[in-house]
C-alpha positions as CSV (number, residue, x, y, z in Angstrom):
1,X,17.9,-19.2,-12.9
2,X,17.8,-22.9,-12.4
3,X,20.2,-23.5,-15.1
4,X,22.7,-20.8,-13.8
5,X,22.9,-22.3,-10.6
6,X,23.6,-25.4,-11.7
7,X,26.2,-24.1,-13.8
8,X,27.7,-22.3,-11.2
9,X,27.8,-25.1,-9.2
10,X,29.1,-27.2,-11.4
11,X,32.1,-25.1,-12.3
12,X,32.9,-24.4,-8.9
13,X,33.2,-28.3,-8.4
14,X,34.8,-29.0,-10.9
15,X,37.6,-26.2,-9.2
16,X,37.9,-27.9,-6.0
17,X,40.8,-29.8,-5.3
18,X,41.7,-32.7,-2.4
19,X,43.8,-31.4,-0.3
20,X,46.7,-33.2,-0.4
21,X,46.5,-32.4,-3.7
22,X,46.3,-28.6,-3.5
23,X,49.1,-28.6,-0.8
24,X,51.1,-30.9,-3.4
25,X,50.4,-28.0,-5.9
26,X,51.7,-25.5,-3.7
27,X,54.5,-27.3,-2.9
28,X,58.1,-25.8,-3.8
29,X,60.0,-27.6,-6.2
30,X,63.7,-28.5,-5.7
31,X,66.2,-25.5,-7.2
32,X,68.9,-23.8,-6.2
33,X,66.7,-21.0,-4.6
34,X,64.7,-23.6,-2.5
35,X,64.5,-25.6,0.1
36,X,67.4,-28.3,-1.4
37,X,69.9,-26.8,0.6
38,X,69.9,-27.9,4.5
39,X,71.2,-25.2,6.8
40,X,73.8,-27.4,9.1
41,X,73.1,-29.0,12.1
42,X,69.5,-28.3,11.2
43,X,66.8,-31.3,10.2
44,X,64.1,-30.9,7.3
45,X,61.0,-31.2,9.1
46,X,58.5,-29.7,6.6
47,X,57.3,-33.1,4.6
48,X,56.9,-34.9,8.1
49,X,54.8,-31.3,9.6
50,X,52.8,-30.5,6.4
51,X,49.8,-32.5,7.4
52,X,49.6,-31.2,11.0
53,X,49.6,-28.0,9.8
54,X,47.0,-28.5,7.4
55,X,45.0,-30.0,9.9
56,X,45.2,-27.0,12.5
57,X,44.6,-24.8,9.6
58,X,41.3,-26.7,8.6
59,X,40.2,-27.4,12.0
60,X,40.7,-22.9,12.9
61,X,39.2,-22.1,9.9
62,X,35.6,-24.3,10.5
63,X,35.9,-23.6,14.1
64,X,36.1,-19.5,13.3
65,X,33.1,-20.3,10.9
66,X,31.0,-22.3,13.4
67,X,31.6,-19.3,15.9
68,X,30.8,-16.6,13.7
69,X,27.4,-18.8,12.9
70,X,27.0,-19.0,16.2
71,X,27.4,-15.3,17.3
72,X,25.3,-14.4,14.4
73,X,22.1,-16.5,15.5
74,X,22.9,-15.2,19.1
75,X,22.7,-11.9,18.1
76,X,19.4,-12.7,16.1
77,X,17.8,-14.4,18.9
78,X,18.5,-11.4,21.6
79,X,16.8,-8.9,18.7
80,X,14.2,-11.0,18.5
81,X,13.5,-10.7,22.1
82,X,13.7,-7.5,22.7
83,X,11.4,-7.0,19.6
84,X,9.0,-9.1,21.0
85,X,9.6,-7.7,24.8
86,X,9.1,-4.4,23.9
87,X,5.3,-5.5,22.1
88,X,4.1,-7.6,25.2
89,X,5.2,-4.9,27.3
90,X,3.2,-2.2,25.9
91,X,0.2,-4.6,25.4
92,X,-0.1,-5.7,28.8
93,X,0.1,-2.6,30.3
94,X,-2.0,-0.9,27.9
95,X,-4.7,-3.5,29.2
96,X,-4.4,-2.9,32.7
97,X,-4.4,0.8,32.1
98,X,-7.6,0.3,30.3
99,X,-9.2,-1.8,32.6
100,X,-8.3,0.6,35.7
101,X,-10.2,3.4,33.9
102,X,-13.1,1.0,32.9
103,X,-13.6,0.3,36.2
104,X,-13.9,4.0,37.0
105,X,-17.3,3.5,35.3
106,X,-18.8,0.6,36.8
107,X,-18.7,3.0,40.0
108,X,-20.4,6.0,38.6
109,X,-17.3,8.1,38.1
110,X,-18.2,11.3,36.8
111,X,-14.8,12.4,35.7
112,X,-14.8,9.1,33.4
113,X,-14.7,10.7,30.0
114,X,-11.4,12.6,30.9
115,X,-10.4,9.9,32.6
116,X,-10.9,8.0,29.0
117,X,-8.9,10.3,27.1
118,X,-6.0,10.6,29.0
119,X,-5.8,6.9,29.0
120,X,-6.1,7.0,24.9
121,X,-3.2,9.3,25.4
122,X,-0.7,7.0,27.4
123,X,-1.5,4.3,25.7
124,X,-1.0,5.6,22.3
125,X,2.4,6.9,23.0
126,X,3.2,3.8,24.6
127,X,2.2,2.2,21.5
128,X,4.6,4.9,19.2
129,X,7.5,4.5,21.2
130,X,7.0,0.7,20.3
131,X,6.5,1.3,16.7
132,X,9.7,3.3,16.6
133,X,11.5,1.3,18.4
134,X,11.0,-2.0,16.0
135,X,10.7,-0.1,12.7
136,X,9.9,-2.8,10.0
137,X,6.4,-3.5,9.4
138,X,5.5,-1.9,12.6
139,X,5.7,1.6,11.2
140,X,3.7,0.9,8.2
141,X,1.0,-0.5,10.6
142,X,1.0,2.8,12.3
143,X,0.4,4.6,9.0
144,X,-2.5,2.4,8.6
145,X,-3.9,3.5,12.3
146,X,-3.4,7.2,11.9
147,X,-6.0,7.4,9.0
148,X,-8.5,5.5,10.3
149,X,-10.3,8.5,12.5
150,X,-13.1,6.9,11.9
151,X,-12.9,4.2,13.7
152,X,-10.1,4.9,16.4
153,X,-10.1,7.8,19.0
154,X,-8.4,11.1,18.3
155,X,-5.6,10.3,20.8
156,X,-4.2,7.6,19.0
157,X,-4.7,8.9,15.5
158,X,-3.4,12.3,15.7
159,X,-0.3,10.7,18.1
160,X,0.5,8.7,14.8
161,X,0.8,10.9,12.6
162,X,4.5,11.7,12.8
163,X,4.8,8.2,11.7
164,X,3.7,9.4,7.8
165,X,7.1,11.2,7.6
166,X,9.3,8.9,10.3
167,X,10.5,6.0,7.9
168,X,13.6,4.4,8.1
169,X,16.1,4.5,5.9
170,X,19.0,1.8,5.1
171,X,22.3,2.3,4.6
172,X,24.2,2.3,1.2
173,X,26.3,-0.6,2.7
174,X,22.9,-2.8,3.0
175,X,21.7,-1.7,-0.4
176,X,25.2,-3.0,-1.8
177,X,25.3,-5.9,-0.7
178,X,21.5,-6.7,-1.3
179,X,22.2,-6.4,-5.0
180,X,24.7,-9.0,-5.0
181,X,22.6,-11.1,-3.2
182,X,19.9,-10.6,-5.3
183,X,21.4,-10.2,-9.0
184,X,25.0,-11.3,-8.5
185,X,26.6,-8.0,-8.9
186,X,27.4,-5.1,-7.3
187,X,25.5,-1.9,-7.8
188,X,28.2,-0.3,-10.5
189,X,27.4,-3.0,-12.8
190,X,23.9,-2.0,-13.2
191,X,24.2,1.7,-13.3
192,X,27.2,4.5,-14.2
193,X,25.5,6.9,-11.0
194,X,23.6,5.2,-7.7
195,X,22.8,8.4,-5.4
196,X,23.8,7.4,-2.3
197,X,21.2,9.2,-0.6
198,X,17.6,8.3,-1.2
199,X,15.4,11.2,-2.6
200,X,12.2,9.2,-0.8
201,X,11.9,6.5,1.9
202,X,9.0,4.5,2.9
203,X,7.7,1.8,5.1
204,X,8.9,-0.8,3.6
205,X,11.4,0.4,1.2
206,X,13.1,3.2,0.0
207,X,14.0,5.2,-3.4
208,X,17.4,6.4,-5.1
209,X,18.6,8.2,-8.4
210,X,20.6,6.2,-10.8
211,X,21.9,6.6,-14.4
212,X,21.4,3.5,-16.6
213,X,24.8,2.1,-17.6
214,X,25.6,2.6,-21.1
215,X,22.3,4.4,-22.1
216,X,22.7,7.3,-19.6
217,X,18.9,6.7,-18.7
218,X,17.7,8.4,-15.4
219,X,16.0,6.1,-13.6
220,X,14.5,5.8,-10.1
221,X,15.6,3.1,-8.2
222,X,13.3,1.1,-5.7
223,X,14.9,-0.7,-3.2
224,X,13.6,-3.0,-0.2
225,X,14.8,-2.0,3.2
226,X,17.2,-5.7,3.8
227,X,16.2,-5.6,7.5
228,X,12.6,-6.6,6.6
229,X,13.5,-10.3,5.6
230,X,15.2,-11.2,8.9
231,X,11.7,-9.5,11.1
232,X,8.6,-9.4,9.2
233,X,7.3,-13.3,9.9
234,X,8.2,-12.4,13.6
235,X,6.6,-8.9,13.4
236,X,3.7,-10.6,11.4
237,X,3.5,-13.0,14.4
238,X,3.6,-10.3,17.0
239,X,0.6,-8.1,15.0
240,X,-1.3,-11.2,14.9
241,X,-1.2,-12.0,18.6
242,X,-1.7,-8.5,19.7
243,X,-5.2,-7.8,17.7
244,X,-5.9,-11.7,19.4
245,X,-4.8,-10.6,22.7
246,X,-7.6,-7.4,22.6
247,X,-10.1,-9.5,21.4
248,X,-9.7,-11.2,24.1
249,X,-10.0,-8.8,26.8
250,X,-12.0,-6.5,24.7
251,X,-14.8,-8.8,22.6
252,X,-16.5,-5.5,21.8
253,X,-13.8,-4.4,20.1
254,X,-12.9,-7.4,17.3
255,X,-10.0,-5.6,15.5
256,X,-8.4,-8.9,13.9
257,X,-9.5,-7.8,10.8
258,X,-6.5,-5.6,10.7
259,X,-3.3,-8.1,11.3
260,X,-5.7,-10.8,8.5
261,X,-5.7,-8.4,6.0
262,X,-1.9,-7.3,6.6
263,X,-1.1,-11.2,6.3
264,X,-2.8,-11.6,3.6
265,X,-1.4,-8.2,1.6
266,X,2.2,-8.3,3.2
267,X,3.5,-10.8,0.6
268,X,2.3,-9.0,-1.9
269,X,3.8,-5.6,-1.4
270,X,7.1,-7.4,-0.6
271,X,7.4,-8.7,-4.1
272,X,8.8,-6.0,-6.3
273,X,8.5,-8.5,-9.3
274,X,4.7,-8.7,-8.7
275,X,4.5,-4.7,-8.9
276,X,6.5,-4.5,-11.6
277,X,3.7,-6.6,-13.9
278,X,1.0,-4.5,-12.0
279,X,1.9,-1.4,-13.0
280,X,2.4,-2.3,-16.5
281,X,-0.6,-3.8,-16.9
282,X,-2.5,-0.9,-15.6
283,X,-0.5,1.4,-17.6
284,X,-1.4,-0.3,-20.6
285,X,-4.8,0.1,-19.8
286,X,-5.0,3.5,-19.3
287,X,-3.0,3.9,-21.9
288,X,-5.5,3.2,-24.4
289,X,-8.1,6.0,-22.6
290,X,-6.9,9.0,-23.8
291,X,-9.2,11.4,-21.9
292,X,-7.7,10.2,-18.2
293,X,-4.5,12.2,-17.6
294,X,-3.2,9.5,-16.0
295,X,1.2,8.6,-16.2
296,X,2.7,5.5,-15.0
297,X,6.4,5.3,-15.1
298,X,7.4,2.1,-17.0
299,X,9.4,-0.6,-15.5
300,X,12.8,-1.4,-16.8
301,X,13.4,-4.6,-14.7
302,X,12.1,-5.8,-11.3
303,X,13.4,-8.4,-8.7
304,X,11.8,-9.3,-5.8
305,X,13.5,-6.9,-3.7
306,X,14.3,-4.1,-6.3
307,X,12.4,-2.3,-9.2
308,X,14.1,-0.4,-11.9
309,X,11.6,2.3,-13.1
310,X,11.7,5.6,-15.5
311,X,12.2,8.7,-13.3
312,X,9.0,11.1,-13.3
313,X,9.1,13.8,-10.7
314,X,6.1,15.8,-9.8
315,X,4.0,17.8,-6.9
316,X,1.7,16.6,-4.0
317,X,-1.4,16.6,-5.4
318,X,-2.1,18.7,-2.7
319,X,0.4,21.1,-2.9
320,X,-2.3,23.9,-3.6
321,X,0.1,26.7,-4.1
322,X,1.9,24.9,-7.3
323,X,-2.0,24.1,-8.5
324,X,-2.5,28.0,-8.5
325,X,0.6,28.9,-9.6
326,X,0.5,26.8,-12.6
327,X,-3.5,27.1,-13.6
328,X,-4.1,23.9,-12.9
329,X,-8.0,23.5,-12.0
330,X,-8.5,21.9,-8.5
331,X,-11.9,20.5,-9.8
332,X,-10.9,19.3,-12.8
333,X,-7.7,17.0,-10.4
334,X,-10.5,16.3,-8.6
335,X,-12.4,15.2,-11.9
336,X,-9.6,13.3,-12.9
337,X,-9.1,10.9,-9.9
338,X,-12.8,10.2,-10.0
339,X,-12.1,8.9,-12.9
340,X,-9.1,6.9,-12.4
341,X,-10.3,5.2,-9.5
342,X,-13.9,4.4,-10.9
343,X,-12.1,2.9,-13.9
344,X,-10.0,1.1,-11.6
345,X,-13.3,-0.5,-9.6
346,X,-15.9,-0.6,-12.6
347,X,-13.9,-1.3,-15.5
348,X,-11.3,-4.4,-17.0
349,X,-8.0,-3.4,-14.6
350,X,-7.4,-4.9,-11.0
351,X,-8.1,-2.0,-8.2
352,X,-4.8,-0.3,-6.9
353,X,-5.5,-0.5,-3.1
354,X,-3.2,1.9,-1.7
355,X,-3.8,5.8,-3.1
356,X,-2.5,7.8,-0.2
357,X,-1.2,11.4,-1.0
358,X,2.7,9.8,-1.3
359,X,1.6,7.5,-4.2
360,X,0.5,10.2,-6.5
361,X,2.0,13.2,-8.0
362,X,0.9,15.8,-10.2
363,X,2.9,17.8,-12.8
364,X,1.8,20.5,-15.6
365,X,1.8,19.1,-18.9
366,X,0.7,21.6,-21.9
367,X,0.6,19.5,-24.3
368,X,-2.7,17.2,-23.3
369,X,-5.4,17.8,-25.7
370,X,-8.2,18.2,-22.9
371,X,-6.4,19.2,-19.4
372,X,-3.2,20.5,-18.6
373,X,-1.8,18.1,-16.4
374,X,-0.4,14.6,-15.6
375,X,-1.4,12.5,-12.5
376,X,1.2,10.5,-11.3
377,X,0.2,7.0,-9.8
378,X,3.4,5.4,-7.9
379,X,3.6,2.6,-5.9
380,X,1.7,-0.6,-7.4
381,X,2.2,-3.0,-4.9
382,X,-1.2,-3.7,-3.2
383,X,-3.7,-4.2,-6.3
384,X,-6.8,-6.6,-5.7
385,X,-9.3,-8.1,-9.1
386,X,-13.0,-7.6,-8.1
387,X,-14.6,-10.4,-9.5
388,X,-17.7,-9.2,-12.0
389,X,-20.6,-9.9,-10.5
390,X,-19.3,-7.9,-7.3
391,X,-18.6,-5.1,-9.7
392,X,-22.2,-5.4,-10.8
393,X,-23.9,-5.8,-8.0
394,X,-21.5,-2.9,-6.3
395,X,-22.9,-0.6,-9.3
396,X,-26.6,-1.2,-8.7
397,X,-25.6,-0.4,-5.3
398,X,-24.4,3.0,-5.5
399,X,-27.3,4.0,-8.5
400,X,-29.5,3.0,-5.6
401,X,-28.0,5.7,-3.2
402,X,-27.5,8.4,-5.7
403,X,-31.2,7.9,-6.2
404,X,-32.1,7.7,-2.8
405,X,-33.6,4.5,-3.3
406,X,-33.4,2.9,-0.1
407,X,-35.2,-0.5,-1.1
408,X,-32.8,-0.7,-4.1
409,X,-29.8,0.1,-1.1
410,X,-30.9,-2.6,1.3
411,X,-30.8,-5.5,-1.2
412,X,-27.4,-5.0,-2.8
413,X,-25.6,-4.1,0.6
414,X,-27.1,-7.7,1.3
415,X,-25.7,-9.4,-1.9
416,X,-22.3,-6.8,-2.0
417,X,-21.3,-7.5,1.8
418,X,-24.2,-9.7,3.4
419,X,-25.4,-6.8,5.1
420,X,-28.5,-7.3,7.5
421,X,-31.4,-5.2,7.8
422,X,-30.2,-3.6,11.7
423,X,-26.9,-3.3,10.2
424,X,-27.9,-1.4,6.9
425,X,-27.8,2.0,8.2
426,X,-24.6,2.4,10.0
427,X,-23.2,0.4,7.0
428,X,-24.7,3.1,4.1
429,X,-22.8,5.9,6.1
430,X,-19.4,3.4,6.4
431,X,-19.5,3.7,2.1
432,X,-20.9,7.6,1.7
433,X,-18.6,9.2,4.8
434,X,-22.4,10.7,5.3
435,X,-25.3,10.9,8.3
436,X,-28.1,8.3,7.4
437,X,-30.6,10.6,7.1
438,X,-28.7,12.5,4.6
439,X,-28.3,8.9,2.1
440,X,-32.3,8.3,2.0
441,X,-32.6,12.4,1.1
442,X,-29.7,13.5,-1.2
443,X,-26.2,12.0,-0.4
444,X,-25.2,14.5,-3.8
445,X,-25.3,17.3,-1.3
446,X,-22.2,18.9,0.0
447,X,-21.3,17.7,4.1
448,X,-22.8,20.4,6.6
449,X,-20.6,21.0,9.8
450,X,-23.5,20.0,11.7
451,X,-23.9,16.9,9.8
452,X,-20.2,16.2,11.2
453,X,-21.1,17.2,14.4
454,X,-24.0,14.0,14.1
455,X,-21.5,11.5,12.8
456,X,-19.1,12.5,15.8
457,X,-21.6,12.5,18.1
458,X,-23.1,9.2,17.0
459,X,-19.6,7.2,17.0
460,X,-19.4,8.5,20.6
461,X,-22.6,7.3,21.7
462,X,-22.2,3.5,21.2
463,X,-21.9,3.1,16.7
464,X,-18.3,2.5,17.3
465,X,-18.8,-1.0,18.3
466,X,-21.2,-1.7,15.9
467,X,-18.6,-0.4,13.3
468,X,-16.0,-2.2,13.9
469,X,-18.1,-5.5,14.2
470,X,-19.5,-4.8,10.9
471,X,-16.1,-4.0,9.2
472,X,-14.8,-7.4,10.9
473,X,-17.8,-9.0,9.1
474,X,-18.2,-8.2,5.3
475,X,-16.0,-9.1,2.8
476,X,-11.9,-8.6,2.5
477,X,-12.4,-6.6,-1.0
478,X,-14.9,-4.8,0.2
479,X,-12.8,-3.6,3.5
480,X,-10.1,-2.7,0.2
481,X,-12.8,-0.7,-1.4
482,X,-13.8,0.9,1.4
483,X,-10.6,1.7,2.4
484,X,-9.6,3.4,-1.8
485,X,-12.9,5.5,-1.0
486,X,-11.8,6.9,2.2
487,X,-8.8,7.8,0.9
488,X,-10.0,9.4,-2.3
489,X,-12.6,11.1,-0.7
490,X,-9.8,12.4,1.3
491,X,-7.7,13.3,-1.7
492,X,-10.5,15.4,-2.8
493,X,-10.9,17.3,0.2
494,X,-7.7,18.3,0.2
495,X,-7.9,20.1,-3.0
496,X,-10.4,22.3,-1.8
497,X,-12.7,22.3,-4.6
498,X,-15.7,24.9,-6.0
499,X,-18.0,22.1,-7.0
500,X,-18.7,19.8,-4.0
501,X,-19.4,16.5,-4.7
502,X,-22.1,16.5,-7.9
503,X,-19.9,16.1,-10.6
504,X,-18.0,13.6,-8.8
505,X,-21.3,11.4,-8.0
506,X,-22.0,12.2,-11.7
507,X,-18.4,10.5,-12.7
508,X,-19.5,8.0,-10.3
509,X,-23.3,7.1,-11.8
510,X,-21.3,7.2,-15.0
511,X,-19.3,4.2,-14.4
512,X,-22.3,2.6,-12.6
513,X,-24.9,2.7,-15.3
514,X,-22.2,1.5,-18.0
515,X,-21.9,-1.7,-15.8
516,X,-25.2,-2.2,-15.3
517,X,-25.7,-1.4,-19.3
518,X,-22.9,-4.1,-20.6
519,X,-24.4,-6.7,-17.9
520,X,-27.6,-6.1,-19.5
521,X,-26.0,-6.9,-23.5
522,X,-24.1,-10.0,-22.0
523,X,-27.6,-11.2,-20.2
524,X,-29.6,-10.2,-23.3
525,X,-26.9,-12.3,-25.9
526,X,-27.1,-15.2,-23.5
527,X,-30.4,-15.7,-23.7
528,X,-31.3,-15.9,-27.4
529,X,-31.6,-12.7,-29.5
530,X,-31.6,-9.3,-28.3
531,X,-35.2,-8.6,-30.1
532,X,-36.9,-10.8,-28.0
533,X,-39.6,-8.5,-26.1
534,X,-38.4,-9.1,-22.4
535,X,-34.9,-9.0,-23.7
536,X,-35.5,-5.6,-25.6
537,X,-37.7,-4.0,-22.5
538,X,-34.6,-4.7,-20.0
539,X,-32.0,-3.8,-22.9
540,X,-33.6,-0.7,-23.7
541,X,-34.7,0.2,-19.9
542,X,-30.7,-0.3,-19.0
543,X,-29.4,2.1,-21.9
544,X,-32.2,4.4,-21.4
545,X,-30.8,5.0,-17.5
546,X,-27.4,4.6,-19.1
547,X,-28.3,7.8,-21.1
548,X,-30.1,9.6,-18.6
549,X,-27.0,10.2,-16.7
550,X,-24.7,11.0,-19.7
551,X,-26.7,13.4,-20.4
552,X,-27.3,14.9,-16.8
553,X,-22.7,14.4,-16.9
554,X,-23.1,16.0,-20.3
555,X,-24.8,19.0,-19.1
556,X,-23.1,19.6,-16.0
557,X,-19.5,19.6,-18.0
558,X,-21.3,22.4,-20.4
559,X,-21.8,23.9,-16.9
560,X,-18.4,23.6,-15.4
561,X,-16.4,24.8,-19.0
562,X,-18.9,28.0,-19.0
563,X,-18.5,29.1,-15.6
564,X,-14.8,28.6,-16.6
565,X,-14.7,30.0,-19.0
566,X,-16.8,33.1,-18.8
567,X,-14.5,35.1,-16.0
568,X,-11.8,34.7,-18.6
569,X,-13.8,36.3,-21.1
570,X,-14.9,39.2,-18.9
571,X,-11.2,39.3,-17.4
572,X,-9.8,39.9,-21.2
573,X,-12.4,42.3,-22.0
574,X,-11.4,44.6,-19.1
């Protein structure tokens, strides 16, 4: 790129031309037809005028340009103000709002709880109006907010909501010129057929339909919304100073967490380039497991602010009516994504940190040897490498709680995310989704309603503090992990399945016992020969737990393709 703008620039100086010189260029040339012949009575003033014309001419054209500069940065500045207005003015009044109804409760109001909630609700749709208002980064933030339920109130995550299908979308005039910024031509040279209108918009970007020029190749075409260059170090700015701002005035409730991680991932999802070499590293891994139905669309070519990609269409994972329609087995999806993601944590491919139900698809695909479907993973931007002796340590961590072995939990919290004893119990039900009691019994065991009804009740009684201390504490991969699980776990709620969660906490002690296992070889090689008696007695104790759970995995698929397979029997018979 270097080299081509050097060239460029050399070329285009070696075009320019003084002046005088160009003027002297221009300049007609004595004929018949031209300016020889004097009209009479009239003097020739043109030599004499030439170079006060050229100097009005120079002197409008930098004075139009310094004006248009001028009016452009003027325009900029009065955006940025009203950006940033509109953020202070929702934050301060959201404070006093808050602090009103607080004060309800230092004087024994008894009306204080719906007091509490009809604040949440005023100051949430404060806060949207904001968010809508400024677009940008703002509304991706909001996404972020509506899932966490766990840790906000119900009045600002179900008023966000909307935002999960409110994204803007840029015009085709943007788009166009953003690919001559960016590659030096306009959108025809790149493709025979751009759709105009995008089939799928986003937060931060949006996608179109395009036909590959020359080889007719359908390809989707991801595009960056250009509005986000001008804002997002200002909206970055205004994130980080509002989560500051409530610390503040609310210490209890330490939230910057938030605004550090979006810093920190921000640049990372901006660059198309960088997802571009994510998702074809991950695809090459997965390509080489050929029991995961798992499809990534390759990647033609990637800029920073546009990704050129194969076209694969497919459903909502879930979309439950195509599922049925098609025969495609809720439990084994569910099986499926357990796997993927495990994979993703446990084994030799960086973690993809975002797997919300608009970054993966599902399609029917006969032709697979042992499902009949294709998962669809889109949208590589955020991925995160855990380093391997968090992976390890992580492992031992959840063999502890599918065992129940609350000694075993307690020390690799502390060594996963530093967690303290007093903080070990509200921190096992932050990674399970589950009451404490029911981690130290059997966290295998499907969720009760009334074991919701705890959770609830216990997040309302003072553990929502505590939570979001502790999530402000541990580690920034481990908030990412966290957050995959949530989501998953969501993901596999929505499908609805027959099973529960066993076979995915089998999947799960799957992946766990094989790290522990190839820990236990490199340990065993780096410390002389594998035949050695304490070397032997660990090796042999890891792959004997190693094959205790394939085998308990083993069974349980036996289980799962019987019961499957049984009602079809008895359904042909009849």
């Amino acid at each position: 790129m270097r080299g081509l703008r050097n060239a460029a620039t050399s070329s285009l100086k070696s075009q320019r031309t003084h002046p005088r010189r160009l003027w002297q260029h221009c300049k007609p040339q004595k004929s018949v037809s031209s300016y020889s012949v004097k009209a009479p009575g009239t003097p020739r003033k043109w030599t004499r005028n030439r170079h006060v014309i050229w100097a009005a001419a120079a002197s409008g054209s930098i004075g139009l340009g310094i004006l248009t500069s001028v009016q452009d940065e003027l325009k900029h500045g009065l955006k940025a103000v009203q950006r940033s207005s509109r953020v202070l003015t929702a934050l301060i009044l959201n404070i006093k709002d808050y602090h009103a109804v607080l004060q309800l409760n230092d004087e024994g109001k008894d009306d204080l709880q719906a007091e509490l909630q009809a604040c949440h609700q005023r100051c949430a749709d404060r806060t949207l109006r904001v968010l809508e208002q400024n677009g940008s980064i703002f509304i991706k933030l909001g996404q972020h907010l509506s899932s966490m339920n766990y840790l906000l109130p119900l009045e600002w995550t179900r008023t966000f909501i909307p935002l999960q299908d409110k994204c803007p979308v840029s015009s085709i005039e943007t788009i166009e010129q953003m690919f001559v910024d960016d590659t030096g031509q306009p959108i025809a040279s790149h493709f025979d057929h751009f759709d105009r209108e995008p089939i799928g918009a986003a937060s931060l970007a949006q996608v179109h339909l395009a036909t590959m020029k020359d080889t007719g190749t359908k390809v989707a075409v991801k595009v960056q919304h250009p509005a986000l260059q001008e804002w997002v170090p200002l909206d970055l700015a205004l994130t980080r100073f509002t989560f500051s701002t409530l610390k503040y005035f609310f210490p209890e409730y330490d939230l910057e967490w938030l605004s550090n991680e979006m810093e920190l991932s921000l640049p990372q999802e901006l660059d198309f380039a960088v997802e571009g070499e994510n998702a074809l590293t991950t695809k090459r891994h997965f390509d080489a497991i050929k029991d995961v139905p798992l499809v990534i669309p390759d990647v033609l070519w990637g800029r920073k602010r546009i990704l050129v990609m194969e076209y694969i269409a497919g459903h909502r994972t879930d979309d439950i009516a195509y599922l049925d329609s098609n025969g495609i087995d809720r439990d084994e999806v569910s099986a499926a994504m357990a796997r993927i993601f495990n994979e993703m944590i446990f084994g030799e491919t960086p973690l993809h940190c975002d797997p919300h139900g608009g970054n993966i698809a599902i399609r029917r695909n006969d032709r697979r040897r042992t499902h009949n479907f294709d998962l669809i993973l889109y949208d590589h931007g955020l991925y995160r490498d855990i380093p391997v002796q968090l992976k390890r340590d992580y492992a031992k961590l959840w063999l502890a709680v599918i065992d129940a072995d609350e000694q075993g939990m307690r020390k690799y919290a502390r060594l996963v995310a530093g967690i303290t004893e007093e903080q070990f119990p509200l921190f096992a039900s932050a990674i399970t989704g589950r009451d404490y009691k029911a981690v130290t019994m059997s966290v295998v065991s499907t969720r009760s309603e009334k074991e919701k009804e705890v959770i609830s009740g216990a997040l309302g009684e003072g553990m929502l503090q505590q939570l979001v201390k502790l999530l402000g504490q541990v580690p920034r991969i481990i908030l990412l992990i966290l957050k995959t699980n949530d989501l998953t776990r969501s993901l596999d709620e929505s499908l609805q399945t027959r099973d529960g969660p066993v076979r995915n906490f089998l999947i799960l002690a799957h992946y766990c016992s094989r790290t522990v296992l190839q820990e236990q070889v490199e340990l065993s090689r780096s410390q002389g020969s594998v035949f050695w008696p304490r070397n032997l007695l660990h090796l042999l104790t890891a792959w004997m737990s190693y094959a205790r759970v394939e085998a308990k995995l083993l069974c349980y698929e036996w289980y799962v393709s019987l019961r499957r397979t049984v009602p079809t029997f008895l359904v042909a018979r009849t």
